[in-house]
Backbone as a chain_set.jsonl record, in Angstrom:
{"seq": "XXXXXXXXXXXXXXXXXXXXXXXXXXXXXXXXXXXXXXXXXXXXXXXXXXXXXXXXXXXXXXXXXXXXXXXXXXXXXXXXXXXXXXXXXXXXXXXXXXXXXXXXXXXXXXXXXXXXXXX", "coords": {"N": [[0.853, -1.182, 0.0], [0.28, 2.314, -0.528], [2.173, 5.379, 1.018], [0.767, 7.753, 2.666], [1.414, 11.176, 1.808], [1.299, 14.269, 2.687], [-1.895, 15.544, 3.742], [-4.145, 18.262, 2.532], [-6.885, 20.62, 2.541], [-8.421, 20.492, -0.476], [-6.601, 19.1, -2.077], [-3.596, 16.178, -1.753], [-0.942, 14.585, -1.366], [0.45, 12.06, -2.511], [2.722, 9.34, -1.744], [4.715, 11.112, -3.339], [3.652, 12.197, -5.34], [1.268, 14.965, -5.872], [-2.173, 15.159, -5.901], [-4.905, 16.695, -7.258], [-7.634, 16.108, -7.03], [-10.316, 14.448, -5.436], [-8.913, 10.957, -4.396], [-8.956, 7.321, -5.138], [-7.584, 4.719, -3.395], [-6.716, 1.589, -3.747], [-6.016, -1.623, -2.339], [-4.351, -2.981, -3.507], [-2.411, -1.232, -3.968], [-2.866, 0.479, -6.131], [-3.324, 3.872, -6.97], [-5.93, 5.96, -8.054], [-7.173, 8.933, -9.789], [-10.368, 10.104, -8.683], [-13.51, 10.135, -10.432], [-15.253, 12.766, -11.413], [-16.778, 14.248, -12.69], [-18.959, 16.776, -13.562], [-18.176, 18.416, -11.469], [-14.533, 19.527, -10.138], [-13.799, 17.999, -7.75], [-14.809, 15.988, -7.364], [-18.014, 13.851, -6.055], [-20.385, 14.264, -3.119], [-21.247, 11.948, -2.669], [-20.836, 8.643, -2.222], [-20.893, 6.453, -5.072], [-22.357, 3.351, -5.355], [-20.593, 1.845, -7.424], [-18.027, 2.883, -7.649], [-17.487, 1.989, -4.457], [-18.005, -1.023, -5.157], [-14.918, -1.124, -6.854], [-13.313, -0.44, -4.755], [-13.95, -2.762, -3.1], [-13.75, -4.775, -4.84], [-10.619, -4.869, -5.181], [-10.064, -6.708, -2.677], [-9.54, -5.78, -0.062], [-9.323, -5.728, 3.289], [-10.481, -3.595, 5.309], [-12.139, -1.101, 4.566], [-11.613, 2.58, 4.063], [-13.405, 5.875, 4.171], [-12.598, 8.5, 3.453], [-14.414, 11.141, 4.381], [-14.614, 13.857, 3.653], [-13.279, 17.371, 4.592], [-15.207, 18.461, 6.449], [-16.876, 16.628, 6.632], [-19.1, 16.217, 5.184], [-19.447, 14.012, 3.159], [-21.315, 11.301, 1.75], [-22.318, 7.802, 1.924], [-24.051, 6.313, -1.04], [-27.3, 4.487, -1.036], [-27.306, 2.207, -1.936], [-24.787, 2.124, -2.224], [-24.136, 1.632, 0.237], [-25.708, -0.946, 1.052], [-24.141, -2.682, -0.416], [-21.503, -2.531, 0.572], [-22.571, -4.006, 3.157], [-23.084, -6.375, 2.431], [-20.773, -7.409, 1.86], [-19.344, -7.868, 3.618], [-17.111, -6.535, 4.768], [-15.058, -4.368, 7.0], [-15.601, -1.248, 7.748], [-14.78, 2.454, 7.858], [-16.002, 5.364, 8.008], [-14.939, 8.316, 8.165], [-13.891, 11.792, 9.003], [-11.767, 13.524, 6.557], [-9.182, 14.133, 7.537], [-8.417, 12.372, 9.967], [-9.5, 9.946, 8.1], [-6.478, 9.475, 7.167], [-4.995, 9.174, 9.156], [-5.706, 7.167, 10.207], [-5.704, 5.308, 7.613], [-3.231, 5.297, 7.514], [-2.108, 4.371, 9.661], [-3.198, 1.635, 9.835], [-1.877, 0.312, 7.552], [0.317, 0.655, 8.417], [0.275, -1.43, 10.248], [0.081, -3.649, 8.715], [-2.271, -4.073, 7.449], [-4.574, -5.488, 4.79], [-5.751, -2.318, 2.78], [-8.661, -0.271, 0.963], [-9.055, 2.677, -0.16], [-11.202, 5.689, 0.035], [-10.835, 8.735, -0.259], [-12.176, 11.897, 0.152], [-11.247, 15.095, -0.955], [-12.172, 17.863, -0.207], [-14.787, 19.67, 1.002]], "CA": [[0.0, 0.0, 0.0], [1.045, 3.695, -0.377], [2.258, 5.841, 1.677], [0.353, 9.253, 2.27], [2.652, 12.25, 2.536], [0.493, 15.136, 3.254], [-3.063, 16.222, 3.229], [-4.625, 19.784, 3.047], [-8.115, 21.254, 1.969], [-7.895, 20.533, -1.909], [-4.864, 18.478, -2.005], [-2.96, 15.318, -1.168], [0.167, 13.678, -1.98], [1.119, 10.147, -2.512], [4.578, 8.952, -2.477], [4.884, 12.473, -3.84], [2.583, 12.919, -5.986], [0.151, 15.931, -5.972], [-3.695, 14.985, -6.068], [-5.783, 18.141, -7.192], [-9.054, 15.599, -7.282], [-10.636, 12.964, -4.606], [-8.686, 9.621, -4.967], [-9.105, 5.793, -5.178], [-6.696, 3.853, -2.995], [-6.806, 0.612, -4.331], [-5.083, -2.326, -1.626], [-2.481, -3.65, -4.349], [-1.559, 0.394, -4.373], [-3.731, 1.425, -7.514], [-3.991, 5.417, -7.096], [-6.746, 6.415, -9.258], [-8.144, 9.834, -9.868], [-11.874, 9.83, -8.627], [-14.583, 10.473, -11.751], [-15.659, 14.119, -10.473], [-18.205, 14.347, -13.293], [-19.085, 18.242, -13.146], [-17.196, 19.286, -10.377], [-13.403, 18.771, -10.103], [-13.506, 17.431, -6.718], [-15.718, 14.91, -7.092], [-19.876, 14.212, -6.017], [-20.487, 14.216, -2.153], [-22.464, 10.793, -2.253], [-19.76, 7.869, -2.726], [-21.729, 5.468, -5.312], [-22.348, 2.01, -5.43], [-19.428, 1.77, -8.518], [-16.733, 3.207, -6.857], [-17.244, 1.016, -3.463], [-17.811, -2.081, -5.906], [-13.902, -1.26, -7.149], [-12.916, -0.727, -3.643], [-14.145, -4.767, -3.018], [-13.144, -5.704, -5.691], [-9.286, -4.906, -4.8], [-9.882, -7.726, -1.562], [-9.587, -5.646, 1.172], [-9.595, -6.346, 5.108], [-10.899, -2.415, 5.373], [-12.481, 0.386, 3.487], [-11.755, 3.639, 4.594], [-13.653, 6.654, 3.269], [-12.832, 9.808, 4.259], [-15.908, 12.111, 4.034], [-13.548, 15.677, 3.634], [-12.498, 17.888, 6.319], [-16.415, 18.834, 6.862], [-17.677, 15.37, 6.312], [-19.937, 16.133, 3.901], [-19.742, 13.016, 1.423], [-21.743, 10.161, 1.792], [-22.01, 6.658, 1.024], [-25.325, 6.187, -1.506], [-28.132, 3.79, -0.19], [-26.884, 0.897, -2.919], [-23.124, 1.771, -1.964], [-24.19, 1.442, 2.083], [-25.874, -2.131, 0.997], [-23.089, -3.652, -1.153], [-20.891, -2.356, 1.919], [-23.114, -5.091, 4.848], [-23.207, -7.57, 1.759], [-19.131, -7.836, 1.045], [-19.098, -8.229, 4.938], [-15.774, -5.624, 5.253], [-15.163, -3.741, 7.947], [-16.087, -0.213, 7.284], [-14.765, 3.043, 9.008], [-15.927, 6.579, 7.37], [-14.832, 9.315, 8.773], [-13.595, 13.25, 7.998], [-10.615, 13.315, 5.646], [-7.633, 14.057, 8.225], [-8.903, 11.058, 10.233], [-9.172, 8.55, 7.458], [-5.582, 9.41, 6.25], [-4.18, 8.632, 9.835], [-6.126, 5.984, 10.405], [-5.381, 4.345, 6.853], [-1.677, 4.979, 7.775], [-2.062, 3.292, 10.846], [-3.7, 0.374, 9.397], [-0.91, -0.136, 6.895], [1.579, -0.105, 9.228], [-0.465, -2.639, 11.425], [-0.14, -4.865, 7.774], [-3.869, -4.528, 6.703], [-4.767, -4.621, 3.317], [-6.713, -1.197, 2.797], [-9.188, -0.064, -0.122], [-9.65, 3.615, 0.377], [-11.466, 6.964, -1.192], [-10.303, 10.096, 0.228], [-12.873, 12.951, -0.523], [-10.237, 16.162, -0.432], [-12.747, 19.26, -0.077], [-15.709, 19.84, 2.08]], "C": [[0.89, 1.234, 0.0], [0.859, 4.21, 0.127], [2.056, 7.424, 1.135], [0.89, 10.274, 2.99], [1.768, 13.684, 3.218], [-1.009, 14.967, 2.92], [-3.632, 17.39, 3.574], [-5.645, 19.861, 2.175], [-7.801, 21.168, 0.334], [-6.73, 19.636, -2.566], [-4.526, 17.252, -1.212], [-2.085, 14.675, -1.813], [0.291, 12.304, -1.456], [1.984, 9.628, -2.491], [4.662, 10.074, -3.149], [5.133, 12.839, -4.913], [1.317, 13.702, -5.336], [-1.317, 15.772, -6.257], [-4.342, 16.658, -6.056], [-7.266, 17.063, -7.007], [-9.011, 14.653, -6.047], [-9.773, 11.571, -5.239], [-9.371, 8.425, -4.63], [-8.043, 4.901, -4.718], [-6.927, 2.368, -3.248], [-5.984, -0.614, -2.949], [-4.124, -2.804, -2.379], [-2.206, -2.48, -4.587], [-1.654, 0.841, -5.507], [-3.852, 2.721, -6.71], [-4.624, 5.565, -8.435], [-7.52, 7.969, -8.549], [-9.713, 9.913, -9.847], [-12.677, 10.586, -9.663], [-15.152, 11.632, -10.569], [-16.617, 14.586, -11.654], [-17.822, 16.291, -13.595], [-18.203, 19.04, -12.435], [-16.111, 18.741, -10.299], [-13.296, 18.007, -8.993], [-14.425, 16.538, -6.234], [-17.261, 15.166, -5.85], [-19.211, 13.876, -4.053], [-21.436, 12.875, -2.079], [-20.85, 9.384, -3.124], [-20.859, 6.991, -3.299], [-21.359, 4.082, -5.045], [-20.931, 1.385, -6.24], [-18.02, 2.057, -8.063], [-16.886, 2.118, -5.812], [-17.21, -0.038, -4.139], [-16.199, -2.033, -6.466], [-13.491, -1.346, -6.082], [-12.939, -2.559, -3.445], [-13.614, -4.841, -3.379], [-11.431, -6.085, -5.46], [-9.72, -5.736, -3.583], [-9.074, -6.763, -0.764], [-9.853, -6.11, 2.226], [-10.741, -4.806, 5.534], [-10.977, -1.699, 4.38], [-12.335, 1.338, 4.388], [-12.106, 4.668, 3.853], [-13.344, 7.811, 3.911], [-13.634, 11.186, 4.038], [-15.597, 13.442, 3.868], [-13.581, 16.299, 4.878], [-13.942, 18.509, 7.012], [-17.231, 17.824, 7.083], [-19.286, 15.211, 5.978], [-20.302, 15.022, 3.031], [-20.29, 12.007, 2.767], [-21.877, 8.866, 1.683], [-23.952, 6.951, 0.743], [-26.246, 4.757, -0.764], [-27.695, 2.125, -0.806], [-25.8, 0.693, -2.222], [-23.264, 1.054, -0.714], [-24.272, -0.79, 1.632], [-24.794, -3.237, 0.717], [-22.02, -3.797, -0.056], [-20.991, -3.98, 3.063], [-23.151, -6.193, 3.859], [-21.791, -8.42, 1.684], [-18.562, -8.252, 2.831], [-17.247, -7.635, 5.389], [-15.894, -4.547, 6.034], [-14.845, -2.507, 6.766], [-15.717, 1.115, 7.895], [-14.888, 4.512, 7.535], [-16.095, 7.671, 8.488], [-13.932, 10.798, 7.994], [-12.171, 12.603, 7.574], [-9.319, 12.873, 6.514], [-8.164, 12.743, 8.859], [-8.795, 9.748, 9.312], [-7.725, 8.381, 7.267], [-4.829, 8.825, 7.183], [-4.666, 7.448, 10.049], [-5.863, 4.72, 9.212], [-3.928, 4.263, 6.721], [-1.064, 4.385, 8.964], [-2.602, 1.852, 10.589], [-2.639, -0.512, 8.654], [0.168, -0.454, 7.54], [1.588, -1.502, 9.963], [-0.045, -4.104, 9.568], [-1.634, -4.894, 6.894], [-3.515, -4.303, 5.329], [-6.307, -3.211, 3.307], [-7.012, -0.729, 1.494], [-9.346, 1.627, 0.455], [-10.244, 4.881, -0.514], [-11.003, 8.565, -0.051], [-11.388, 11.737, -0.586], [-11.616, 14.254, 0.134], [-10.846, 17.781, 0.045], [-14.015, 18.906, 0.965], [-16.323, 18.466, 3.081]], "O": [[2.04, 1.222, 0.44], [-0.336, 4.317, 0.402], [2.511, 8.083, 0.2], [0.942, 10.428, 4.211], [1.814, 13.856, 4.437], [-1.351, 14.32, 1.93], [-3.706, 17.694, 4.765], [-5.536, 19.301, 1.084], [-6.859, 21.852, -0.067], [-6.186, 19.825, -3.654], [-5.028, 17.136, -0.094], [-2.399, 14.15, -2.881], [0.238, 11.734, -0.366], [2.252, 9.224, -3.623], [4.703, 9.559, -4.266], [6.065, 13.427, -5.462], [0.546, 13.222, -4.505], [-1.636, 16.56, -7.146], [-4.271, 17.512, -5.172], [-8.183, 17.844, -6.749], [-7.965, 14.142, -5.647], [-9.958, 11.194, -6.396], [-10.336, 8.471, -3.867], [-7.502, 4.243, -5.606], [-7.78, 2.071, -2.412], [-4.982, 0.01, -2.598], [-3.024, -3.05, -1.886], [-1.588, -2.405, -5.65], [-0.774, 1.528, -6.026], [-4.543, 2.629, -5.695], [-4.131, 5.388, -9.549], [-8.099, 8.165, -7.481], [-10.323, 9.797, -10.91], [-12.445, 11.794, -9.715], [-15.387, 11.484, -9.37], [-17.322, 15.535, -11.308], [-16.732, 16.837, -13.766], [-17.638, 20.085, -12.757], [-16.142, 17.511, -10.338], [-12.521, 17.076, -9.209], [-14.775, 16.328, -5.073], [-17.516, 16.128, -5.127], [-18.101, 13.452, -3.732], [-22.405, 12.924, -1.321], [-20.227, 9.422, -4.185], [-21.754, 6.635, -2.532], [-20.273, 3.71, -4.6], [-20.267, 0.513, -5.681], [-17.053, 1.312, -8.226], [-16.368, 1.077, -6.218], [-16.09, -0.501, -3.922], [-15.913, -3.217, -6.641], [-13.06, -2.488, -5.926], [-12.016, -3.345, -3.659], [-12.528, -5.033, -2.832], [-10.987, -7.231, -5.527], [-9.866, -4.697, -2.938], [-7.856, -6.94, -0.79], [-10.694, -7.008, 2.25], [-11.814, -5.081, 6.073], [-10.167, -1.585, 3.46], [-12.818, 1.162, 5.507], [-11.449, 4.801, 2.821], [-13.894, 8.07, 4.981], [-13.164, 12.16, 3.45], [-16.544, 14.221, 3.98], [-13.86, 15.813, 5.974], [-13.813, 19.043, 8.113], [-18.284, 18.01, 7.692], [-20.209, 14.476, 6.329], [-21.28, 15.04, 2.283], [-20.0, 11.906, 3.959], [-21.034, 8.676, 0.805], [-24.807, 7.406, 1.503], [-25.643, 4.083, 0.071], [-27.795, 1.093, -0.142], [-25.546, -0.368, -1.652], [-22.651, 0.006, -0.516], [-23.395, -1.635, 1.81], [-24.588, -4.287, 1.326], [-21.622, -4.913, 0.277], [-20.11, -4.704, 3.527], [-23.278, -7.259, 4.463], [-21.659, -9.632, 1.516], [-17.514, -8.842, 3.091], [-16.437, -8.219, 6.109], [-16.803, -3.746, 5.814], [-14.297, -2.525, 5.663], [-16.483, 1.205, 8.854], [-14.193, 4.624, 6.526], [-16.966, 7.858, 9.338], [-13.487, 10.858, 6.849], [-11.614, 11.599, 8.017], [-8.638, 11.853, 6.411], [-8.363, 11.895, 7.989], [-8.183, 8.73, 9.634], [-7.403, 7.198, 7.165], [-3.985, 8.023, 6.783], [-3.826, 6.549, 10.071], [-5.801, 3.53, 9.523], [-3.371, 3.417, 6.021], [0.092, 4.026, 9.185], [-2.256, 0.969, 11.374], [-2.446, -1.698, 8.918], [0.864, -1.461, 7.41], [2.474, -2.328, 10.183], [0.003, -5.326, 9.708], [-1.932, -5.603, 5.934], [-2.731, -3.53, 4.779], [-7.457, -3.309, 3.736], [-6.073, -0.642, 0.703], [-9.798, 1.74, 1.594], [-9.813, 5.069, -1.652], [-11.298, 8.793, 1.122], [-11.163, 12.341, -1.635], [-11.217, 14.327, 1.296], [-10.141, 18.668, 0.527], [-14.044, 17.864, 1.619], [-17.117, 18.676, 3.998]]}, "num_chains": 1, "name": "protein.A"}
């Protein structure tokens, strides 16, 4: 998994790289740019599609981090597929997920994660 170097309002680096958009932590250490549609910083409702890639990478944990206001959501499909894939689940605001999914990694977990970077 990769290691996350900073995060600030708008922003986060990866192994140092620069994220201007929400990412996709992947557990085999896929970074993907999150589909932000309209807005660059991606929708406040995490769908069903996105958490279905999360799974799919075989995670132990998802971590979402809902931005530094915790604003984003998971959708009512995403929540379901969530209690169906039977993976532990922890969403919380942005700074929070980032220590917590860098505490996880250290611990060994494998971790799937989305990082919302704005509100």
């Amino acid at each position: 998994m990769l290691r996350i170097d900073s995060f600030r309002f708008g922003s986060i680096v990866i192994e140092g790289r620069k994220y201007g958009r929400d990412v996709l932590m992947l557990a085999d250490g896929t970074v993907k740019q999150r589909k932000g549609g309209f807005w660059k910083f991606g929708s406040h409702v995490f769908k069903k599609e996105e958490i279905d890639e999360l799974v799919r990478a075989n995670p132990e944990v998802i971590v979402l981090g809902t931005g530094t206001n915790a604003r984003a959501k998971l959708a009512s499909d995403a929540e379901l597929l969530m209690k169906e894939a039977n993976i532990e689940l922890m969403a919380v605001p942005s700074h929070e997920a980032v220590e917590r999914l860098t505490r996880l990694v250290e611990e060994g977990k494998r971790v799937s994660a989305i990082i919302h970077i704005t509100c």
